[in-house]
N, C-alpha and C positions, 0 to 999 in steps of 0.2 A: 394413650397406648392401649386400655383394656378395651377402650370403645372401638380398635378399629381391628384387635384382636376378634371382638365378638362379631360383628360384622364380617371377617372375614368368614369365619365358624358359618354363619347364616347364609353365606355366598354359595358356598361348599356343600350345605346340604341343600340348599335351592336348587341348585343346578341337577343335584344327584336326583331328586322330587322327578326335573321336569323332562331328566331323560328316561326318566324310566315311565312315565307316563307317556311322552311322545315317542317309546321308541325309537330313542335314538344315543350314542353313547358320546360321553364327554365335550358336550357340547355347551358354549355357555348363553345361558341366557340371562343371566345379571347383567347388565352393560353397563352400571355406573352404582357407586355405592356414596355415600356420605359417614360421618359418625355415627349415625340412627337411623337411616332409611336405605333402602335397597330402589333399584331403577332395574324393573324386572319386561323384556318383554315376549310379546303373546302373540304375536300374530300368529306363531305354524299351531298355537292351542285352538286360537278359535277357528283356523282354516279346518283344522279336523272336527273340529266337536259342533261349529256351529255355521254348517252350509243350509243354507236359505232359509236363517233368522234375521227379521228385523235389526235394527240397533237398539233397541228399546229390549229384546230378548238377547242380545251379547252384550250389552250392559248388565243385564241380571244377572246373567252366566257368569260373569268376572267377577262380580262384584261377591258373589253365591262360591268361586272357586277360590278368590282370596280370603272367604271369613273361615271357611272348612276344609280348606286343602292347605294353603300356605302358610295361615298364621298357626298350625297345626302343628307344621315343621318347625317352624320358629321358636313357638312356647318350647318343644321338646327340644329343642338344641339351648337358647340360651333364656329361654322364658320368656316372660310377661311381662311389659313395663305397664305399672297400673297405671290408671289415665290421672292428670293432673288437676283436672275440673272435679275429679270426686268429691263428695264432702263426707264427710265423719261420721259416722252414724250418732244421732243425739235425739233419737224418738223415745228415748226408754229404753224401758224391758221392753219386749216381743215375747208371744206365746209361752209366757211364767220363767223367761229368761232373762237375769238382770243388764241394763245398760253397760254394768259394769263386765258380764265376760265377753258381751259384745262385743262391745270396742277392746277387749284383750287380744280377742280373733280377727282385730281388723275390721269390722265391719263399716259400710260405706253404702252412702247410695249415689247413684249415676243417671245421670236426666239425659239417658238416649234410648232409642226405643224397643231396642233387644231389654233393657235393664230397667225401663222405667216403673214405677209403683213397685221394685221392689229391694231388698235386704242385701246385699250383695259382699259374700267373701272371698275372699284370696287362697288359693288351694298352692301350698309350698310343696317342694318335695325334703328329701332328707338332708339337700344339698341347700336351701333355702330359699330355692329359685321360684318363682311363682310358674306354675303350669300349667293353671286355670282359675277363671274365675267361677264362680256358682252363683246365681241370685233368686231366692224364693221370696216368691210372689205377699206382699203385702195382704192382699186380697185369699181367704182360706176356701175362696168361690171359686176361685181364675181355673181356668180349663187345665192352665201349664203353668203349674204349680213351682216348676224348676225351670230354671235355663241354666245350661252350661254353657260357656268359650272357652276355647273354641271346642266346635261340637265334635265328636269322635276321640277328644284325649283321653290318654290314660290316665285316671285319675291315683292316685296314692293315697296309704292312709293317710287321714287327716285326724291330729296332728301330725306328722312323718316322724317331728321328734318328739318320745314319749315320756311321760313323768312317772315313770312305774311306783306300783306301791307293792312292796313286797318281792318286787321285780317282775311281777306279773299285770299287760294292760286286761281291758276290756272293749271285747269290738262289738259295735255296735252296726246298723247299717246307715245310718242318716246322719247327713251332720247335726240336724236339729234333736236328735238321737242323743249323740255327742256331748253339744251344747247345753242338753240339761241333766245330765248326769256330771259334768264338770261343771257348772254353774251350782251344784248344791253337794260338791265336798269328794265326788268320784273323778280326779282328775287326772286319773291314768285308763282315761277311756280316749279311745281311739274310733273312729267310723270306714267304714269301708265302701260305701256309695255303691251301696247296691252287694245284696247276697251272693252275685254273679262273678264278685270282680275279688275274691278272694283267692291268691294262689301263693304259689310256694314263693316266687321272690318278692313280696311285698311280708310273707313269714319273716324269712329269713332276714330281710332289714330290721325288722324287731329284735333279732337272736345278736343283729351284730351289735344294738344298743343294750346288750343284757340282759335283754329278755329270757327268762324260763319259761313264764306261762300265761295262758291266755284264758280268759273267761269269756266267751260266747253269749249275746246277749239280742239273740234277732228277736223278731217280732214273734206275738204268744202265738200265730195263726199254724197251720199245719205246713206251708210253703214254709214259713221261718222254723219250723221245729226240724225238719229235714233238712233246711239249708245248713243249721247250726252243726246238725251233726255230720256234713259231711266238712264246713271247716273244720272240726273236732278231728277227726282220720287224718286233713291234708297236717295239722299242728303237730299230730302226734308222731305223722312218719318224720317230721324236721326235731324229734326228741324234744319237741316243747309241751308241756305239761298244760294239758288243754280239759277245762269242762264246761257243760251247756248252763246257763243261768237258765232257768224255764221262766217263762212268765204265766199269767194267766191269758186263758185265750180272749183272742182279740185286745189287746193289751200291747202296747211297746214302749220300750224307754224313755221317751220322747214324753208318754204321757205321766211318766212318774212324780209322785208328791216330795216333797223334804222330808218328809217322817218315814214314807217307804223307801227314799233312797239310803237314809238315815240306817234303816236296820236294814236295809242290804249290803252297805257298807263294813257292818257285823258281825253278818253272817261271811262273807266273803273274807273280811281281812283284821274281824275283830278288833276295831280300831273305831 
């Protein structure tokens, strides 16, 4: 019954996706559903988008609209179903992060080629739904160091749910950010996937888990020392009790020791 509840959910905003791209209203184009897959089709898509392309170029096209337009809608309506072939992450630590909070985060890797050679998590939201996936690159060389799925989601803090200490988290911007400040004893840090992506309803879900305050903790550069302080303004018109951790320059979370997290965790909450 939930499987054909959420299906229908997926029907419903598919159709709404494709009339408003084509122009056209209440139209369906789902023509057939199962428990887990949708039977979507395309033809008036590619009649408009793709007059005198090869098949080899409306193959790309489809293939390029369903990873970043469709499965877009999807994750945002009922989410992510992680793929079944993944395996467990069991490499170790990675970049001075223990195996152990790894795999607490879910960590996996996946042998296809958007994901291959790399680390790959599960992005929930508050609800617990997975709404993206993330995977950083193995290799600290590779050009593209991140890959998100699907591309253009809205990403949420991660974690979504927070383990405050004192009632107050700390936001970071990366999850690798994250990962080692909760890995070495700060685990009411939270990441925000880019200084950009900081606003008031992604606050305000913190405020509705208890949250009073928030500790600011971007990168020591001049971009993160102004990024922080204008989350600092957005925290404090939501009446959350907000200040900037400064770092040294050139400096980020991400690079911090056990003994500097050690006495930051002192300074901050004396504990």
């Amino acid at each position: 019954m939930a499987g054909q509840l959420t299906i229908r959910w997926i029907e419903k905003d598919i159709n709404k996706f494709m009339n408003k791209v084509l122009g056209t209203d209440n139209k369906n184009y789902v023509v057939a559903s199962d428990t887990d897959s949708i039977y979507l089709r395309l033809d008036e898509l590619v009649q408009k988008t793709c007059k005198d392309k090869t098949t080899q170029q409306i193959t790309d096209f489809l293939n390029k609209a369903a990873e970043e337009k469709i499965q877009k809608v999807k994750s945002e309506t009922v989410g992510i179903q992680l793929p079944k072939d993944r395996l467990e992450w069991r490499g170790g630590g990675f970049r001075n992060i223990s195996e152990e909070t790894l795999r607490i985060w879910d960590a996996f890797t996946w042998n296809v080629p958007q994901f291959e050679n790399r680390i790959i998590f599960p992005i929930r939201d508050i609800t617990g739904k997975t709404v993206a996936l993330i995977g950083r690159s193995l290799d600290d060389f590779s050009k593209q160091k991140y890959y998100i799925y699907p591309q253009g989601v809205e990403m949420p803090f991660c974690p979504a749910k927070v383990k405050p200490i004192q009632n107050r988290v700390i936001l970071v911007e990366g999850i690798f950010d994250a990962l080692n400040l909760w890995d070495k004893g700060l685990k009411n840090t939270v990441c925000c996937f880019g200084t950009q992506q900081v606003n008031w309803v992604k606050l305000s879900l913190l405020k509705l888990q208890g949250i009073t305050g928030v500790d600011i903790m971007f990168d020591g550069d001049e971009a993160g020392i102004q990024a922080a302080e204008k989350a600092k303004d957005l925290a404090e018109k939501l009446e959350l009790s907000a200040r900037v951790v400064k770092l040294r320059a050139n400096v980020d979370p991400g690079n911090l020791t056990l003994p500097e997290i050690e006495r930051l965790k002192e300074k901050l909450y004396g504990t």
